[in-house]
N, C-alpha and C positions, 0 to 999 in steps of 0.2 A: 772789465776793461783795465781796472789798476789791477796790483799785485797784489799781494800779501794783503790780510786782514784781520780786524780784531773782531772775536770771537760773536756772532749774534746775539747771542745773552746779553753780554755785556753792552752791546749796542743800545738793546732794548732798556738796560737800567737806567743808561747816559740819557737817554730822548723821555723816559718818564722824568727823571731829575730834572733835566730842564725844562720840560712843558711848568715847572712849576717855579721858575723861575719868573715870574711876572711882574717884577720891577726890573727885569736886567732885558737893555738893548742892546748888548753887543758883548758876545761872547769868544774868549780868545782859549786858541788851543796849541798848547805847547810841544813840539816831537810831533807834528801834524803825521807823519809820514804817507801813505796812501790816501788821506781822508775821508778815513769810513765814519772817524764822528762826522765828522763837516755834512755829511752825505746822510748820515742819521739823524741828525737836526733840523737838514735842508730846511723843511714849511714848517717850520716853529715860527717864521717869522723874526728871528735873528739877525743881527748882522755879523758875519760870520768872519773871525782875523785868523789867522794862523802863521805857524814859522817852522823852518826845520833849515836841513845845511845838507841833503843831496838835492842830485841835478833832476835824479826822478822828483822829487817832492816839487822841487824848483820849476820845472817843466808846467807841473797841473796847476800847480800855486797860481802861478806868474798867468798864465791862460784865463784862468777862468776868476782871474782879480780884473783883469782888463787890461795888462799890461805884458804883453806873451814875452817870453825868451825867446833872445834871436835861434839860438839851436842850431849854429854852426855846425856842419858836418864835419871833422874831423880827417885830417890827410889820408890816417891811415883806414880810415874807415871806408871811405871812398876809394881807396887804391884795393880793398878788400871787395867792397860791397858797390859797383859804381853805380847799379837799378838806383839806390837809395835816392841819386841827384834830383830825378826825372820824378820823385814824388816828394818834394818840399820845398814848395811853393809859395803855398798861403799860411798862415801858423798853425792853420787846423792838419794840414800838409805834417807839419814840421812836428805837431804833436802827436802823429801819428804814427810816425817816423819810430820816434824817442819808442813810446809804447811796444812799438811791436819791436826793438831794437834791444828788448831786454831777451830775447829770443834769439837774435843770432850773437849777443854780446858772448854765450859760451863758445863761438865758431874762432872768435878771433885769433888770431896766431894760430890757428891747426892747421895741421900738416895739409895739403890738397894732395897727395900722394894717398893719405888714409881712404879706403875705398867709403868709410859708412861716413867720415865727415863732410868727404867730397857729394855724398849721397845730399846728406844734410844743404850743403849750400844751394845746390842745384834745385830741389826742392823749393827752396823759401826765396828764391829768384824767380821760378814759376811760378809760385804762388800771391807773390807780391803785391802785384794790381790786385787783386782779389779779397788779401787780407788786409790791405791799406786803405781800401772805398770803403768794406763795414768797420774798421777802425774808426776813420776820419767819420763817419753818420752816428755813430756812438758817441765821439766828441759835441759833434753838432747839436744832437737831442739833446745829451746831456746842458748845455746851455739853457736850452729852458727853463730849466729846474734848479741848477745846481750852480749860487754865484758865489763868489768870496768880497768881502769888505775890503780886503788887504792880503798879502802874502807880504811876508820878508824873509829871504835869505840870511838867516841869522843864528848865533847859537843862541837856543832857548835862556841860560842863564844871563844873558844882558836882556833878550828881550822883554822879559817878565817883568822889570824893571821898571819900563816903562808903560805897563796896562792899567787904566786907568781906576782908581780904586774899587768905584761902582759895578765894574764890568763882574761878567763871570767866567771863570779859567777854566781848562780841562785840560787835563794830560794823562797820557800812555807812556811816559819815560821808557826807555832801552834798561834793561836790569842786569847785572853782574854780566857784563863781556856782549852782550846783544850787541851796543853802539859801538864795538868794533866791528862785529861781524855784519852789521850793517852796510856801515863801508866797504867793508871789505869785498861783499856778496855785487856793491853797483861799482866798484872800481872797473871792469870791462867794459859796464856801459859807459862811464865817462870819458873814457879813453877813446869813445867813437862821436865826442863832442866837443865843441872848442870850451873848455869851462875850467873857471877859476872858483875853487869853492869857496866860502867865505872862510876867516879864522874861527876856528870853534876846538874846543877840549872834548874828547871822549870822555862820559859821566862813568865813573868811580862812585862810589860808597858817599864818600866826602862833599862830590858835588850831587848827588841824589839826593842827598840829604837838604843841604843847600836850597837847591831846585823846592821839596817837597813844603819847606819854610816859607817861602814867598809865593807860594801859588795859596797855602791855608789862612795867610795873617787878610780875609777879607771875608766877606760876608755868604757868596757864591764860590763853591768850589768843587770838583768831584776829579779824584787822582784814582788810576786805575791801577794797581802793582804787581807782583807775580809774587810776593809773600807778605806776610801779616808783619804791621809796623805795630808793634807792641804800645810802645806810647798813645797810640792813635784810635785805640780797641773803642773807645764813645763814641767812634767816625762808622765806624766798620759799618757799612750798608749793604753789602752785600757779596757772593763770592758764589764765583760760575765753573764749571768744571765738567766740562761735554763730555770727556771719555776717563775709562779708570786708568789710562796713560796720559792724557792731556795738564797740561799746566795748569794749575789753578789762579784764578785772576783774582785779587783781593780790590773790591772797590770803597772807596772812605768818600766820603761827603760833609759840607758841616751839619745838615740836617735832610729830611727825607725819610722816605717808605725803606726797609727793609727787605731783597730778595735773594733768594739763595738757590740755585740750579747743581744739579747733582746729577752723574751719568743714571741712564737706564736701561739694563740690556733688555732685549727682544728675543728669545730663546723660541727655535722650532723645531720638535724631534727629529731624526733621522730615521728614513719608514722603513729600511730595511736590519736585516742581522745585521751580529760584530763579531766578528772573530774570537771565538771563545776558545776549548778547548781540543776542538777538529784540526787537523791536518790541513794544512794551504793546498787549495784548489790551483787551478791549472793555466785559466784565463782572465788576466788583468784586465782592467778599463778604470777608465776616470767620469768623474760624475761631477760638473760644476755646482756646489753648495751655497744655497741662500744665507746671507749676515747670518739669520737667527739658527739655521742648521748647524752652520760656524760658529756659531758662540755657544750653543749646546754642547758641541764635542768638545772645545775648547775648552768649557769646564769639565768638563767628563774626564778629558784627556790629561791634556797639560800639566806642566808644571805649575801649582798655584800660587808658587811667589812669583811668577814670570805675570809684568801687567801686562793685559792685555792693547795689543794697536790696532786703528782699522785698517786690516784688508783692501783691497782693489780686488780679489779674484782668489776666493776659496773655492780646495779639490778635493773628490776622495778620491783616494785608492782603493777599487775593489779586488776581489779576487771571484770570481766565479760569481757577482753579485754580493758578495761576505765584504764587511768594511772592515780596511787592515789598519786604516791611518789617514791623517788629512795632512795636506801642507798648502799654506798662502803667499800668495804675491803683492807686493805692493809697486805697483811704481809714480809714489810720491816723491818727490822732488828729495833726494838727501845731500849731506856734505861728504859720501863717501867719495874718495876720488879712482872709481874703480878703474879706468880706463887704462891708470898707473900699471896696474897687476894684471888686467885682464884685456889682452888686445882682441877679443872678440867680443866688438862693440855692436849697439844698446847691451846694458847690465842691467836685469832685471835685482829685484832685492825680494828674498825670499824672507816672509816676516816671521813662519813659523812654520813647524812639522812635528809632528808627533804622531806614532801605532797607537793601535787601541792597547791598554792595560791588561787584556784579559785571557791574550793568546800566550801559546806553551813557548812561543819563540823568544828567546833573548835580545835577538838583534832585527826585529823587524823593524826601529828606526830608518835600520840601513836601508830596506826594500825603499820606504816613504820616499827617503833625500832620493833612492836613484831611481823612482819614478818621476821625482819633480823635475830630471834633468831628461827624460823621453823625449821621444820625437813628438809623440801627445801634447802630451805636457806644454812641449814648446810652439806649437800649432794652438794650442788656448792664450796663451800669454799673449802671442800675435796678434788674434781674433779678437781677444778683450782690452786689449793695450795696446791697439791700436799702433804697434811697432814691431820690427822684426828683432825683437831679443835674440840674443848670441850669447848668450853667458848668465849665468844668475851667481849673486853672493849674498851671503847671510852673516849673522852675531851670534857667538855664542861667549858666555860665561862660563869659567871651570876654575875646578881646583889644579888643574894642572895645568902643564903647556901645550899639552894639542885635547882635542874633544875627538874621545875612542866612535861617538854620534857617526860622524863626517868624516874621519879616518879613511885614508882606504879611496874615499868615493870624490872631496871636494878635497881642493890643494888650500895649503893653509898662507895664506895673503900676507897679514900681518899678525903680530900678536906684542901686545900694550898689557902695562898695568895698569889693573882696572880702577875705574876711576867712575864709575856711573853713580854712586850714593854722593858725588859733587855734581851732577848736571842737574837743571831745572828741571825738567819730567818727574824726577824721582824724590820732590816735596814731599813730605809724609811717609816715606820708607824708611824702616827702624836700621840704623847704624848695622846692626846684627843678622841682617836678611840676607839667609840661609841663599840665594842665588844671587843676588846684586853685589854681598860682599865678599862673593871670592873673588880671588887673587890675580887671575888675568882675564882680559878683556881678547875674543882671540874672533877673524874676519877671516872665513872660508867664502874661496869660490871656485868656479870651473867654467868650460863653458857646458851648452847643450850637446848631448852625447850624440843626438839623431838616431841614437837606439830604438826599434820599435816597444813596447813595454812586454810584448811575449820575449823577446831576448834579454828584455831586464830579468822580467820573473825568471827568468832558466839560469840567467848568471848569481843573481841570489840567491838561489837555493841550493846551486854547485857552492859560492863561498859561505854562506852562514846561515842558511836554512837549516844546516844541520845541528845547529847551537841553541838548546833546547836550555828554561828557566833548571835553575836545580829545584 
């Protein structure tokens, strides 16, 4: 029902931390944002405070404190969206509203001319009654179970201020540039609300700091952060890290058990041949691949300084039954703004592609990228993604300015210097890493060719079938 959240492990560490907190009746949590502590604490028996500065946090805070935001519908939201009127009512109405509003918050301002947006709205105006009754029963239940002592609309660094010494604090702080991009990411929803947010400063280094001072100077404490605070190594409790691409969470406490999570991959062979040193067969097909198939070839295959991401929908590419290559899809939520570059809208995000290693071909990359843009291809993306994809884009890192890969086959979008040994994901990546620290950062896409893959196979073997290893 809420949005975003912090990772289960770490949930798990917070709710044994405080089961053991047994002199403390009332627990405050700082940067509450979606309330997955508040929600992992729930039956400890706490009295549960929190505080943040969006209208999302504001919304659930304020509800389920006892005191709901009115959640004024906004002019232009209603000139937009007018179904919205006719379901907020009662505040469970009006909460329900806000929730599923982060959904059409991306429709806003789009063109009604564009065929897939106009698709979009029409959609979620049909659907509305339907997605609003189990929203609003989801709020209701939730009541049961799920109270707060207090909410306050406030910036964290005054609030802390005033928590009473005995209490015990928690906090997920926004780290290097998150608390803008927070904002930033519910700016459309506010925009479909009457709301005045409070005054608050986006945390920097200086106020992190700050913040992390006044939450430890007490006897109950556990701070969750996305890197290791050197000074604080006697705190260190524990440190969670679900995928070998996922950010690592560093949890500090003043005292507690010790636990430490580390990814595990699931590896399952692939039951047929690889394209070794035979001549390519005649009849293409795709094969949907299980996580643990995918992450077999994946190491087999791939590049090993390239971490690995999860998947939504790995494929192979066979040829006559012979495996030439896989390539995956994700359509996880990203900040690309493809729509910009690619007017043939949904944009799926292609996370990887790689041939097998072991064939005489040079360039059967090529074949992989332009079977993932088939008419196949794009009939699985549908079926598994539950969306009518029109286009797919990818990332690639190079020492030059275009990738010789996707040449030829995907048009080149944008291209950046690279800058990914500065993003969070890439903690623990050595300055020197032979893939992350070349030179440009470069975003191919296209849309779906609608090729069947027999006109793929015959056009890749007319262009570079013939381009055998030396």
């Amino acid at each position: 029902m809420f949005h975003g959240s912090i990772p289960a492990d770490m949930c798990r560490i917070v709710r044994e931390h405080v089961s053991l907190w047994t002199d403390v009746t009332d627990v405050y949590n700082a940067c509450c944002g979606n309330f997955t502590v508040e929600r992992t604490i729930a039956t400890l028996g706490k009295r549960l405070h929190s505080c943040d500065v969006l209208l999302y946090s504001t919304a659930i805070g304020s509800h389920y404190s006892g005191s709901p935001h009115p959640l004024n519908l906004s002019q232009a939201a209603l000139d937009e969206f007018p179904y919205l009127a006719t379901h907020h009512q009662t505040p469970a109405d009006r909460l329900a509203n806000l929730l599923l509003c982060t959904r059409l918050a991306p429709l806003m301002g789009k063109s009604k001319s564009n065929a897939y947006w106009d698709k979009m709205r029409r959609a979620y105006e049909t659907q509305w009654p339907d997605l609003h009754a189990k929203t609003k029963a989801k709020i209701l239940a939730a009541e049961e179970t799920f109270t707060l002592a207090s909410y306050t609309a406030e910036d964290a660094m005054t609030w802390v201020e005033r928590i009473p010494p005995d209490a015990g604090v928690i906090s997920y702080p926004p780290f290097h540039g998150a608390g803008a991009a927070f904002v930033r990411d519910f700016a459309k929803l506010e925009e479909m609300f009457e709301w005045e947010p409070p005054g608050f400063q986006i945390m920097d280094d200086p106020e992190l700091e700050q913040l992390i001072e006044r939450i430890t100077d007490r006897d109950h404490w556990l701070l969750g952060t996305n890197e290791q605070i050197p000074h604080m190594a006697e705190h260190l409790r524990g440190k969670t890290r679900t995928t070998n691409r996922g950010i690592p969470i560093y949890v500090y406490a003043k005292d507690g058990p010790t636990r430490i999570v580390q990814p595990r991959q699931k590896t399952e062979a692939w039951p047929g041949p690889h394209l070794a040193g035979d001549p390519i067969g005649d009849t293409p097909s795709l094969a949907v691949l299980t996580s643990g198939q995918f992450a077999a070839l994946r190491s087999a295959y791939m590049n090993a300084n390239i971490r690995p991401g999860a998947e939504s929908l790995a494929v192979a590419v066979l040829v006559d039954q012979v495996l030439i290559g896989v390539f995956a899809y994700s359509w996880a939520p990203t900040l690309g703004n493809w729509s910009y570059h690619l007017p043939q809208q949904p944009t799926v995000y292609m996370l990887s592609d790689f041939p097998v290693s072991t064939s005489r071909y040079a360039k059967l990359s090529k074949l992989v990228v332009m079977a993932a843009l088939s008419r196949e291809a794009q009939h699985l993306a549908w079926r598994h993604g539950h969306r009518r994809y029109q286009s797919l884009a990818t990332t690639a890192y190079a020492k030059r300015p275009v990738s010789m890969k996707y040449r030829g086959v995907l048009r080149l979008l944008k291209r950046e210097e690279n800058k990914a040994l500065q993003e969070e994901w890439s903690a623990g990546l050595s300055p020197s890493d032979s893939y992350y620290a070349q030179p440009y950062e470069l975003q191919y896409g296209g849309p779906f060719t609608g090729k069947p893959l027999t006109d793929v196979l015959a056009e890749w073997k007319k262009r570079y079938g013939k381009d055998l290893k030396p």
